[in-house]
N, C-alpha and C positions, 0 to 999 in steps of 0.2 A: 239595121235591126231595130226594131221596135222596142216601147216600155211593154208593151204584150210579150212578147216572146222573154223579155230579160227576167220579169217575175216567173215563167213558166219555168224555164231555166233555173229560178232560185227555186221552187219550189221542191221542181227534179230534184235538185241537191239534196236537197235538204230529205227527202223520203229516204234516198241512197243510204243517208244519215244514220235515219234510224229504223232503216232496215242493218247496216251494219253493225251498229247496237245489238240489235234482239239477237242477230248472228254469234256476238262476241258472247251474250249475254248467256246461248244456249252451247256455246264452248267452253264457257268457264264453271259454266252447270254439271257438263259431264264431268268436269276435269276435278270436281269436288266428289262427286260421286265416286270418281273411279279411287280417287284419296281413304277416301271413306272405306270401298272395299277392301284395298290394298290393308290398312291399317287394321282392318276385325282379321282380313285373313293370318296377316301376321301376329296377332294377339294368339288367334287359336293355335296357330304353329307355336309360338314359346308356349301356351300351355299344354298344348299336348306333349312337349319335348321338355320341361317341369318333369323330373324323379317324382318330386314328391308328390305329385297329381296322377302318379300309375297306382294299377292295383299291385299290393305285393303279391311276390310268384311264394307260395307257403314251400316247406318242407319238413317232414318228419324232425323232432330235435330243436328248433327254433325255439328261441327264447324270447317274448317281448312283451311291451308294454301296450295292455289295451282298457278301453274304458267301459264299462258296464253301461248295457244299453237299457237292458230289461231283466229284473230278477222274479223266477217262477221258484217254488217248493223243490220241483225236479230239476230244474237246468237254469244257465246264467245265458244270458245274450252276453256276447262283449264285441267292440269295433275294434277290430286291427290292424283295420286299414285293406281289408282285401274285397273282393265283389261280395261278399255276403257277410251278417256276422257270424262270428266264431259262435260256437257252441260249446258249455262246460258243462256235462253231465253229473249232478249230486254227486256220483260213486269219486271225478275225480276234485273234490274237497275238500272230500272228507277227514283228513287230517286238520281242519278246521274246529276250533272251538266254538261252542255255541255263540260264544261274545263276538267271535271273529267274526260267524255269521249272519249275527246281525249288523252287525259293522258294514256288510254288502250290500250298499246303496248305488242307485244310479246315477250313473257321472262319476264314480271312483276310479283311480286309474287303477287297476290290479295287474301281476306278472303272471301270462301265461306259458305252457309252453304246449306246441302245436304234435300232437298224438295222430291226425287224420288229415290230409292236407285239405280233402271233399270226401264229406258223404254221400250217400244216395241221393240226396237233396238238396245238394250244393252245397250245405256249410262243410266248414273247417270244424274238425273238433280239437278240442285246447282241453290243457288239465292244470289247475293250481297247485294240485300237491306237486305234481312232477314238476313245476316252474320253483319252487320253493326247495323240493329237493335239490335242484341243479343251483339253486343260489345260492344252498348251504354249501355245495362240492368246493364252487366257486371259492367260497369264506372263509369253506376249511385250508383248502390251499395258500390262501394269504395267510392265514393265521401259521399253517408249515412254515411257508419262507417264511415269516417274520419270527417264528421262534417262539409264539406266546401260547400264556397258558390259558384253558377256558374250563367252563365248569359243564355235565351233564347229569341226568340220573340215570343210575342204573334201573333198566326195564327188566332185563331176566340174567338167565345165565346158563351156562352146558358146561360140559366138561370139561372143556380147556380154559375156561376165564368166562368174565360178565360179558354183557352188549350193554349196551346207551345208544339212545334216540339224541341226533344232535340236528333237529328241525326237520327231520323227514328221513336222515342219513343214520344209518343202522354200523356203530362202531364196535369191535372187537377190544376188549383189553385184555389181554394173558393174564392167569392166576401168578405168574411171578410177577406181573407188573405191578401189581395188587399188595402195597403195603402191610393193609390187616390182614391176610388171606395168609393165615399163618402154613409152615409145612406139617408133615407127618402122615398119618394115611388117609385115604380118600375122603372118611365119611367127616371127620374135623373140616377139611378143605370145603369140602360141598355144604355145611352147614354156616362156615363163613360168609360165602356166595352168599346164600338164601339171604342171612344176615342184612345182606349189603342192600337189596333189591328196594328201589325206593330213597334210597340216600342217593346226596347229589356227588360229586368225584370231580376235583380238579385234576385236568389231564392234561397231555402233552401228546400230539401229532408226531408219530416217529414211523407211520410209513403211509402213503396215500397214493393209490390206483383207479383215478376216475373211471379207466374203461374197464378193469375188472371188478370195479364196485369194490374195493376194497381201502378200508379203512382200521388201522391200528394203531393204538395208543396206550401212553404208562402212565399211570398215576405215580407210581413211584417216582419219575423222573419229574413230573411235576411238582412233588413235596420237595423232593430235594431240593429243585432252582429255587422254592419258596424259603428255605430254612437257608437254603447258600445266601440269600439276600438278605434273610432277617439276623444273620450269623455276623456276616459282615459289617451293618448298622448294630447291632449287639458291641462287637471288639471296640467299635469309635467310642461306644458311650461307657464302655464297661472299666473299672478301674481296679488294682489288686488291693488287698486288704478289705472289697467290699464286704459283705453277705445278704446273700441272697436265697432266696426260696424254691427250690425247683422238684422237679421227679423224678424221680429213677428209670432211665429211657431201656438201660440194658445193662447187662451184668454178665463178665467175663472174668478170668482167671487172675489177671491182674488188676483186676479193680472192677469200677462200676461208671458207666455215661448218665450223667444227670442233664435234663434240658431244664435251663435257666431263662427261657423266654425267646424259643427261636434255636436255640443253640445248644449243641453238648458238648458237656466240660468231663476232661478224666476225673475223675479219685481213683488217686491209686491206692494200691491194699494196702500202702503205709500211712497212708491218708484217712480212714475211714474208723479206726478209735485209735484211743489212745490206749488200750490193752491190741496184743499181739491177735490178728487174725488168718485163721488159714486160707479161706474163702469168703467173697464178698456176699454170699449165696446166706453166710451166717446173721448178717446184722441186716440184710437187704432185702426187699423183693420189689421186682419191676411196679410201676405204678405208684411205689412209697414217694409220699411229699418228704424230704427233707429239707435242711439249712445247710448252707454251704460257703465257704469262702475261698474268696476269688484269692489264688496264691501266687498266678502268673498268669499272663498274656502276648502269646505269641502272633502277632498281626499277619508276619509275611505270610505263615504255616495253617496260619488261621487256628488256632488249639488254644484249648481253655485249658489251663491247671487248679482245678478245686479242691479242697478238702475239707471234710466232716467235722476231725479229729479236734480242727483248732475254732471253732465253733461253740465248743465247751473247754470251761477251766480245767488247764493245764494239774493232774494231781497229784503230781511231786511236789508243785507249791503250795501245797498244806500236809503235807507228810509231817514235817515236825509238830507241825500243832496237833495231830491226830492220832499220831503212833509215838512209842516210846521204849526203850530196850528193853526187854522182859516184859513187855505185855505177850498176851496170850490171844491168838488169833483164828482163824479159820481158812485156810487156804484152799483152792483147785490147780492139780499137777498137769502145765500145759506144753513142757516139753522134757525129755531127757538127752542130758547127754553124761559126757563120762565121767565127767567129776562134778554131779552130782542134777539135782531136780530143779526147776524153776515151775515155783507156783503162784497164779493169782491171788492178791489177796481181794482186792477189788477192781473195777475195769482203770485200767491203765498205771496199775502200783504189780510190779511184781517182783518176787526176792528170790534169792535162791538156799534149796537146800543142799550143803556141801554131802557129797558122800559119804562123809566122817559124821554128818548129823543127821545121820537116816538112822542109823540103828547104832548098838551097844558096841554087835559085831560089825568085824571085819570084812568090807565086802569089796567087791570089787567093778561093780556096776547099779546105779540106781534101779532097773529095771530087775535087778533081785527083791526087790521090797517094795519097790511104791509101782504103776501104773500111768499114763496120760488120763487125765479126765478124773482122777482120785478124789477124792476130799479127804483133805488133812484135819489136824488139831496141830498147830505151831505152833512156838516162841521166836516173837523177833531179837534177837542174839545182839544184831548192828543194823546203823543205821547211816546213810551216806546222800542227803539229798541233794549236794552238788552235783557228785556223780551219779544218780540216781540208781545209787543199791541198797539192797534190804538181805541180809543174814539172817537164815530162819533157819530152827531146828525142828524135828521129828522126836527123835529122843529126849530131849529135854522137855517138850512138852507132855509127852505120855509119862515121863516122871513126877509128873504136878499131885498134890495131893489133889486126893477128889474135893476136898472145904473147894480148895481155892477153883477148881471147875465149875462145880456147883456155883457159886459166886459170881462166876462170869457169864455162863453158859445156861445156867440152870439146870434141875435135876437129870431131864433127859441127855444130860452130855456124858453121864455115866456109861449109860451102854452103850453109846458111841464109842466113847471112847477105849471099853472093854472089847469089840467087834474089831474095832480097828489093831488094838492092840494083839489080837489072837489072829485077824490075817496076817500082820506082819508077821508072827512067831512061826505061821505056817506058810511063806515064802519063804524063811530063812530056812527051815527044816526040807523045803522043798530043793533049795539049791546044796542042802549041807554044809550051811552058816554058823549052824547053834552051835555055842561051847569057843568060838573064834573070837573072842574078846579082846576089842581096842585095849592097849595101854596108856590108860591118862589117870591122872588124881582124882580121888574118891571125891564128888561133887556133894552128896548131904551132908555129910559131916562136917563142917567150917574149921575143927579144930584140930582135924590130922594132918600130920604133915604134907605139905608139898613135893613130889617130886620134880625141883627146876627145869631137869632133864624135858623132862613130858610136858612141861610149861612150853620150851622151847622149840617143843618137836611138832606141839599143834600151832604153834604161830608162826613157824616155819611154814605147815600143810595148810592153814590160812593164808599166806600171804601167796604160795603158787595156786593154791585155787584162785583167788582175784586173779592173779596173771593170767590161767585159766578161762576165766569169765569173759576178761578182758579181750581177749583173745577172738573168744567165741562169737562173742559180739562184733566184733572187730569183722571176723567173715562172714557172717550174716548180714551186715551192713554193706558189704559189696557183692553179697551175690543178690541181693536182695537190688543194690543198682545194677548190676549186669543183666539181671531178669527184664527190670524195666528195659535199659537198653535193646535188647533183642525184642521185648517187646514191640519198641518204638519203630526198629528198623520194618520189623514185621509187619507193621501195619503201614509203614510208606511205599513198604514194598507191592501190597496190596493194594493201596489207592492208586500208586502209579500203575499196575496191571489194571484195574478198573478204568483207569482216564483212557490208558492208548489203546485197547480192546474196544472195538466195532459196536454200536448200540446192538443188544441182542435181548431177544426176546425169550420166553420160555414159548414155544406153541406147543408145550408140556405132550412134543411128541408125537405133533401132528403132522402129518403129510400136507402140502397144500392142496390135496382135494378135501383131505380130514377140515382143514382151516376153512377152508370154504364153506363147508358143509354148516362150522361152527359157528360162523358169521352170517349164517342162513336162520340161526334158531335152532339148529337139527338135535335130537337128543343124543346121548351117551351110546345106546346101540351102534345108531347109524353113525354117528363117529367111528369106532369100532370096525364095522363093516369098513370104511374108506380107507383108515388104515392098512386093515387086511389089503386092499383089492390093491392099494398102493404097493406095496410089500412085496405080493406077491410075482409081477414083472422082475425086480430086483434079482431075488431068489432065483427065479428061471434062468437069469442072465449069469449070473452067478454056477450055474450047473451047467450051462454051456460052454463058462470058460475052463472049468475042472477039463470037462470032456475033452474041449480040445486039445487041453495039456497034456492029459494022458493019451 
């Protein structure tokens, strides 16, 4: 072999070379390419298999969040993510305030909810108020389970109780739920309402029906959890012997509930002066500010013990400096009994007159000569401000010369005094008194003798009148606690009936089509009519069962 042929040979080689090169070169060409497709194809697979890269499928009721594309006078563009934008026509915004309306810019996210899934024209129509409705259902609901209180206004009202707008959600409260919404007959009731319309009402969620649209609620049940809370923070801070300033919240038979800031405290009738009263209706009326002091405080029971009485100086502690035996007075007769009168002399001083110092004669019940409610001329006879008694007479006062009247009383006490003197004379003549003359010692005369006898026989009849007295008061003091007692029971017995009894409403007698109708707006007629139409099924069913009895 030649150097010719050995270069031919390398050169062969070597083309072989880079022919296999260009070979390799347009293998590894495809082999990126085919890389290349594989990987966009797979890209486009996970994004088309991406949730969040689909159009949403809409349906009627849909709640969501979308963002304002374009806002016109008449309609909202919004993106909610579906092949078209939503569409929100003016009418559903309208629950919008102007501010709110202008608040709608583009690029805001807003909550709608989907009313049309497609129009004629392919969008979706959405409504704001219905999205806002459904998020107050929502709110209200939490705010149920959680138990809390929220505040609304009252927009109008029918006959069974007010309505309130609570963001779009049309609430019901019964006329019983209703605190102010005092009773009695209709037209008082309905001018309360009226009253109300425009105030705002802290309420309480006490029944909620998202699919029947139904919504009821108590104010009452509201206040109360506010005052149970402010009542409770009250008892920690409160201490007895305080006084304090409050109002008269209500007034019953054994006394009156004063609120002290959050809370009501008893006065009882023995609590309220310091003269005897028969009802708290006398010294009191609902809405009066008083002073009060705190007399006790029962934390477990929660109850307040108030009273009025001891708020002002006590006035047997200046009885002595004020009064003195044989002065000449003024009384009113505020009770009888059998041995003899008890009269005011002023608020919380009272003395009594024995029946032996009512008159001359002999009688044998005060209510032959004097009356409840009287106005006397007296002489205080005795005086005892330990045991706080006072000794008055009738007859020894109408024996006073007139100097000594005139003196005290001035000239008009004369025919007072002659008026007074000529009814008693015509009581006693009424009962066949007159001519029936006590026996005791001649009292003008200072220098005839004494009969001991009769000395001994009226200080005898003094001393079992006090026992008498004594007595009297003695039962009057404990029926006066046995009353509170029953009282007390009375009203435990009622709150416990109140706690374990079912929350109940008044629907002041409505059928639930009637409620319906009234949580619609409907007036007093068409209430009326629902009632009837409700009834009337009843009644029929009612006359089917007779029939078949018989």
């Amino acid at each position: 072999m030649d150097g010719t042929d050995v270069r031919e040979q390398a050169a062969q080689v070597n083309g072989d070379g880079e022919a296999q090169e260009t070979v390799n070169a347009q293998v590894t060409g495809d082999e990126v390419n085919l890389d290349e497709e594989l990987d966009g194809a797979s890209l486009m697979e996970q994004f088309l298999s991406d949730p969040s890269h689909d159009y949403k499928t809409l349906k009627y009721g849909d709640v969501m969040e979308g963002i304002i594309m374009h806002v016109d006078r008449d309609e909202l563009l919004v993106d909610i993510g579906s092949k078209a934008e939503g569409i929100v026509p003016s009418k559903e915004y309208s629950s919008l305030s102007a501010e709110e309306k202008d608040a709608l810019q583009v690029g805001e996210s807003i909550l709608v909810f989907v009313v049309q899934p497609e129009n004629q024209e392919g969008h979706p129509v959405v409504s704001i108020d219905r999205a806002r409705q459904e998020k107050s259902w929502r709110r209200l609901q939490e705010i149920h389970e959680a138990n809390d209180v929220i505040e609304a206004e009252v927009t109008n009202y029918n006959k069974g109780g007010l309505l309130v707008n609570l963001d779009g959600v049309r609430g019901f409260v019964p006329a019983s739920q209703v605190s102010e919404i005092r009773g009695g007959d209709e037209s008082s009731k309905q001018a309360d309402m009226a009253r109300l319309i425009g105030t705002s009402l802290p309420l309480k969620v006490i029944e909620i029906n998202r699919h029947r649209n139904r919504l009821i609620l108590s104010e009452r049940q509201a206040v109360q959890e506010r005052r149970d809370a402010m009542k409770e923070q009250l008892i920690k801070e409160l201490k007895e012997g305080e006084i304090r300033t409050g109002r008269v919240s209500s007034i019953c038979d054994f006394g009156a509930f004063v609120d002290i800031g959050g809370a009501d405290g008893l006065v009882h009738l023995s609590e309220l002066s310091w003269s005897r009263v028969r009802h708290p209706s006398e010294l009191l009326k609902v809405g009066q500010e008083v002073d009060v002091y705190v007399l006790g405080i029962n934390a477990n029971e929660r109850k307040i013990a108030l009273s009025i009485k001891r708020t002002q100086p006590e006035p047997w502690s200046r009885v002595a400096s004020s009064y003195e035996v044989g002065q000449l007075v003024k009384g009113t007769v505020t009770q009888l009994a059998n041995f003899g009168a008890f009269a005011r002399i002023e608020d919380g001083i009272e003395g009594l007159i024995h029946v032996s110092e009512l008159a001359d004669e002999r009688i044998q019940h005060p209510k032959q000569v004097v009356s409840e409610g009287q106005e006397l001329i007296l002489r205080i006879i005795r005086i005892d401000p330990q045991r706080r008694r006072m000794g008055l007479s009738l007859r020894r006062a109408l024996d006073t010369p007139d100097a000594e009247l005139v003196a005290i009383f001035g000239d008009e006490i004369i025919a007072e005094r002659d008026a007074l003197v000529q009814k008693v004379r015509e009581s006693l003549e009424a009962e066949g008194l007159t001519g029936t003359r006590q026996d005791e010692p001649e009292r003008s005369d200072a220098s005839a003798p004494v009969d001991v006898a009769s000395i001994d026989s009226e200080a005898l009849a003094r001393e079992a009148g006090e026992h008498q007295v004594a007595a009297f008061e003695e039962r009057r003091r404990r029926a006066e606690e046995e009353a509170q007692r029953r009282q007390q029971r009375q009203r435990q017995r009622e709150e416990k009936q109140q706690q374990d009894q079912d929350v109940s409403f008044e629907g002041e007698g409505l059928s639930a089509m009637a409620m319906a109708f009234a949580m619609a707006g409907a007036d007093a007629d068409l209430l009326e009519e629902a009632d009837k139409a409700a009834e009337a099924p009843a009644e029929e069913s009612e006359d089917e069962e007779k029939t078949s009895e018989e």
